[in-house]
C-alpha positions as CSV (number, residue, x, y, z in Angstrom):
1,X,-73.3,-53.5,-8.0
2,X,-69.9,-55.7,-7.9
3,X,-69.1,-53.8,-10.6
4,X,-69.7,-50.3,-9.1
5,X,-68.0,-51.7,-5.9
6,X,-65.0,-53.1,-7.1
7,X,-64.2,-49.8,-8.9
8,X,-64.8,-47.6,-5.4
9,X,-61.9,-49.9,-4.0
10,X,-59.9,-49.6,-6.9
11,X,-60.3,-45.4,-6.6
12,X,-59.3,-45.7,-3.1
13,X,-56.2,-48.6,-3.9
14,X,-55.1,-45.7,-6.2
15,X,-55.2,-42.9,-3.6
16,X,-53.6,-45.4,-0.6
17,X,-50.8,-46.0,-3.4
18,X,-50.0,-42.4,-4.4
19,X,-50.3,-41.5,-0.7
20,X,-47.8,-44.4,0.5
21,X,-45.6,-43.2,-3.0
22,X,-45.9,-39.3,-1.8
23,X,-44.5,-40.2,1.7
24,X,-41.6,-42.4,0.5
25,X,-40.6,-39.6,-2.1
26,X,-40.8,-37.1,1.1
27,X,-38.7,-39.2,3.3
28,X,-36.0,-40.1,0.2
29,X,-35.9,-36.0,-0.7
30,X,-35.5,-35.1,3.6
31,X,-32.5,-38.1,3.6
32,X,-30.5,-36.5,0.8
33,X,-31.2,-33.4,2.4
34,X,-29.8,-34.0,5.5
35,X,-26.6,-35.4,4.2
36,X,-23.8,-33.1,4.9
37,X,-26.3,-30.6,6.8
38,X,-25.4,-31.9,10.5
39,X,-22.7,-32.3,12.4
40,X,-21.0,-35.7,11.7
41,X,-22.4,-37.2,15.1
42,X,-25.9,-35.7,14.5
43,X,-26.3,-37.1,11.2
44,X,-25.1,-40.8,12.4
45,X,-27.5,-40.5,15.7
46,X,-30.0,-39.3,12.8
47,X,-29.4,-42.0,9.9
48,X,-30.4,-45.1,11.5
49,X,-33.8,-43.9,12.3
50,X,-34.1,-42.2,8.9
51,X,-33.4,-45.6,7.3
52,X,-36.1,-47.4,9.2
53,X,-38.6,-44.8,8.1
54,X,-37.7,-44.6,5.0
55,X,-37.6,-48.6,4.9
56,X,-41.0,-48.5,6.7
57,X,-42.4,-46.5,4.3
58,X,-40.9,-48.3,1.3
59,X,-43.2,-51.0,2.4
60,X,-46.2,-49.6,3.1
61,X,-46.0,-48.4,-0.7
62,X,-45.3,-51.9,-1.7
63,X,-48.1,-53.2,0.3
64,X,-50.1,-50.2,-1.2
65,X,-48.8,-51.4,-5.0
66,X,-50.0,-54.7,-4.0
67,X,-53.6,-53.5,-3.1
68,X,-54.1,-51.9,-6.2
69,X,-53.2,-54.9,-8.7
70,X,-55.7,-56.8,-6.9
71,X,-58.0,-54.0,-6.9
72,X,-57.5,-53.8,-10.9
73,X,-57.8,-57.2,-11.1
74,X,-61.2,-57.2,-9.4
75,X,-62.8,-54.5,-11.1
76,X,-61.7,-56.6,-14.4
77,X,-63.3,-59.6,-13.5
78,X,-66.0,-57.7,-12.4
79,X,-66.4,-55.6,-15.1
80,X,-66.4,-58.9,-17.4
81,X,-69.1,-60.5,-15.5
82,X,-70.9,-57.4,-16.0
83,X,-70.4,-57.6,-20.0
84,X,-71.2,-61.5,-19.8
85,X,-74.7,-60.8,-18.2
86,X,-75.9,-57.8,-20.5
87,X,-75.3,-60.0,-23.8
88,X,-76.9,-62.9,-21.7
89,X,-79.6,-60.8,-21.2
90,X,-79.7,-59.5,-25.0
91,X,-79.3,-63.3,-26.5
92,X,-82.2,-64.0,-24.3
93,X,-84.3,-60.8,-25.4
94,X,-83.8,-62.2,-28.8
95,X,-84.8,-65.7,-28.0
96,X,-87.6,-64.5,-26.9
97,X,-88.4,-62.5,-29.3
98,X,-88.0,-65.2,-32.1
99,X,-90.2,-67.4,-30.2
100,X,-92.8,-64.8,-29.8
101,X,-93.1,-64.1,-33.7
102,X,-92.9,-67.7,-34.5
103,X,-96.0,-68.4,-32.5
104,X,-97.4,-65.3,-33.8
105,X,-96.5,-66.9,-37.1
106,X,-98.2,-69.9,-36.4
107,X,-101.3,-69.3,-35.2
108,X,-101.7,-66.4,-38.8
109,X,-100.8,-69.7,-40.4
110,X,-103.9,-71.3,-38.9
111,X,-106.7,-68.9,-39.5
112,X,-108.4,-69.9,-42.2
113,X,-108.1,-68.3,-45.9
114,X,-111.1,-66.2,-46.8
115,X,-112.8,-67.7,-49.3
116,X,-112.4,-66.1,-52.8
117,X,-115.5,-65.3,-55.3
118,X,-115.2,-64.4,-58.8
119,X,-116.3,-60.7,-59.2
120,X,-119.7,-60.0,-60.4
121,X,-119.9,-59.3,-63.9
């Protein structure tokens, strides 16, 4: 369940980041358009709050980036507590196992031998 979990946030760290990356790479692409497109005064009355957004959004793609290593990183130790569990569970399966035929062992070692009688001539 960790395991199923930790790879849900990780699809959704991976969307947040590729949003966040999208928005950024809208806001660069609208900045470079917009140079030499205004009048002089326009585009200085205009840059300053470009730059916050674009900053603003630089961030939140950070923050995004951020997310999704330690998403990764959680579904990796989840997914090796996962592995650890299933070959605890197999190593057990065979303990068992060899404990089950060694008693089975032992108690065919117990019955007694049938006795033997020479063939009738």
């Amino acid at each position: 369940m960790e395991l199923d979990a930790a790879r849900r946030q990780l699809a959704g760290a991976r969307a947040a980041e590729a949003t966040a990356a999208e928005g950024e790479a809208a806001l660069q692409a609208a900045l470079l358009a917009e140079t030499g497109q205004k009048a002089p005064e326009a585009f200085a009355n205009w840059l300053p709050a470009a730059k916050t957004s674009l900053a603003q959004a630089g961030a939140l793609r950070a923050m995004a980036a951020d997310r999704l290593d330690r998403a990764r990183e959680a579904a990796a130790r989840a997914s090796l507590a996962e592995r650890a569990i299933v070959e605890e569970a197999a190593r057990r399966r065979a303990a068992d196992r060899a404990a089950r035929l060694a008693r089975d062992q032992a108690a065919m070692d117990d019955l007694p031998l049938p006795s033997v009688r020479p063939p009738l001539a």
